[in-house]
C-alpha positions as CSV (number, residue, x, y, z in Angstrom):
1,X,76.9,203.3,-72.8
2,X,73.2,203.2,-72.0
3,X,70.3,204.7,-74.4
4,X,67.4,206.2,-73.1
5,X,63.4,205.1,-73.8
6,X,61.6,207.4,-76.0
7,X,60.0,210.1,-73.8
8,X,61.9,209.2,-70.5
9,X,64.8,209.3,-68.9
10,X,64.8,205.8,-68.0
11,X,68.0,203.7,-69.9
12,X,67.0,201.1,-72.4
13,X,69.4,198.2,-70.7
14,X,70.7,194.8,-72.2
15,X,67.6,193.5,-70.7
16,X,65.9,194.6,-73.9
17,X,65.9,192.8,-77.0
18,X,68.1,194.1,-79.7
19,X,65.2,194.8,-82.2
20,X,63.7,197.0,-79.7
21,X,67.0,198.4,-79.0
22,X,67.1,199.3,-82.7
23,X,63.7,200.0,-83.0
24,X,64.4,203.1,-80.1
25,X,67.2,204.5,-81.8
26,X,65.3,204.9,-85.4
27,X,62.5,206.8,-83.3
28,X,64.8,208.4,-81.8
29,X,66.2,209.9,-85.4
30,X,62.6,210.7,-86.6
31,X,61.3,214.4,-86.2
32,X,59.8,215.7,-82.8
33,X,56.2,215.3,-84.2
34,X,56.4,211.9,-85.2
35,X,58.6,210.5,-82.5
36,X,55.9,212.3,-80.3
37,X,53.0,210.2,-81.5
38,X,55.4,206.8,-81.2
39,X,57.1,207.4,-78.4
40,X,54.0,205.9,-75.8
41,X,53.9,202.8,-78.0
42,X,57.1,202.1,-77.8
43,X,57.7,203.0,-74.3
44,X,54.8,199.9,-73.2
45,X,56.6,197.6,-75.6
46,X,59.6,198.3,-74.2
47,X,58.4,197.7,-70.5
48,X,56.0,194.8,-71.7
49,X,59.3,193.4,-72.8
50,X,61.2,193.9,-70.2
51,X,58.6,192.6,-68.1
52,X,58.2,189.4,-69.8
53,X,62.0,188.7,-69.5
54,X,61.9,189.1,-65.7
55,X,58.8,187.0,-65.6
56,X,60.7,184.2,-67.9
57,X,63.8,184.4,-65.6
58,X,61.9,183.8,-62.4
59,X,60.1,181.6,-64.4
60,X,63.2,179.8,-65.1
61,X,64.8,179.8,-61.5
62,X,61.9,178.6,-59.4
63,X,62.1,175.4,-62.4
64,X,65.8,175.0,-61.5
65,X,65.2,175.5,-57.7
66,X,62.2,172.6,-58.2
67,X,64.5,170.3,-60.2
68,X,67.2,170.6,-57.0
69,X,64.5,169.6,-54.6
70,X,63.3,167.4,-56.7
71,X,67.1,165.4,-56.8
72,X,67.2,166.0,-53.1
73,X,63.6,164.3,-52.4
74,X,64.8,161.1,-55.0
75,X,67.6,161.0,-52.6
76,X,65.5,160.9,-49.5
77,X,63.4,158.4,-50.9
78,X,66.0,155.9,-51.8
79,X,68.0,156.1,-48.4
80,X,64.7,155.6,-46.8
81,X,63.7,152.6,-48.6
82,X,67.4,151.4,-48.2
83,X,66.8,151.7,-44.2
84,X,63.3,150.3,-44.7
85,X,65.1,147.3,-46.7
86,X,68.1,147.0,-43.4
87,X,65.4,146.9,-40.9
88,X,63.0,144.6,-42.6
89,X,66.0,142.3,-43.2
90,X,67.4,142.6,-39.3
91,X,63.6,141.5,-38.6
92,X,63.7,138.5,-40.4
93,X,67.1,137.5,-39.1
94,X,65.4,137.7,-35.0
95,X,62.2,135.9,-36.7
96,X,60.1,139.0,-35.6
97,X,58.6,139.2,-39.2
């Protein structure tokens, strides 16, 4: 079951906190005149919020994309210095180094 924001049609989704979510619905009870004058308000808070979440969440994935490249670099870094370590040593064994 999905509410509706104050002056729209558009639904108030999970995305929204529950305050806000509770928040709508007590506007919603209030008479036409009063809800009238709140119902902007609460509309931008509702979108600021939503907006924010989305923001936090892509936020939040391009931190766990970096920590995977991150790991995958580490791993570069190690298996080069590994074959930097096997060369140097084969070097030494031919007395080129």
């Amino acid at each position: 079951m999905q509410k509706t924001t104050i002056g729209s049609n558009k639904p108030v989704s999970d995305e929204v906190p529950q305050e806000l979510r509770e928040l709508t619905a007590a506007i919603d009870a209030l008479p036409a005149r009063y809800r009238d004058t709140v119902a902007p308000a609460l509309t931008r808070a509702v979108e600021c919020s939503t907006r924010r979440r989305r923001i936090l969440n892509l936020v939040q994935e391009a931190l766990s994309q970096l920590r995977l490249d991150m790991k995958y670099l580490v791993f570069d870094l190690e298996a080069t210095r590994r074959e930097r370590d096997q060369y140097r040593e084969m070097l030494e064994k031919d007395g080129l180094l």
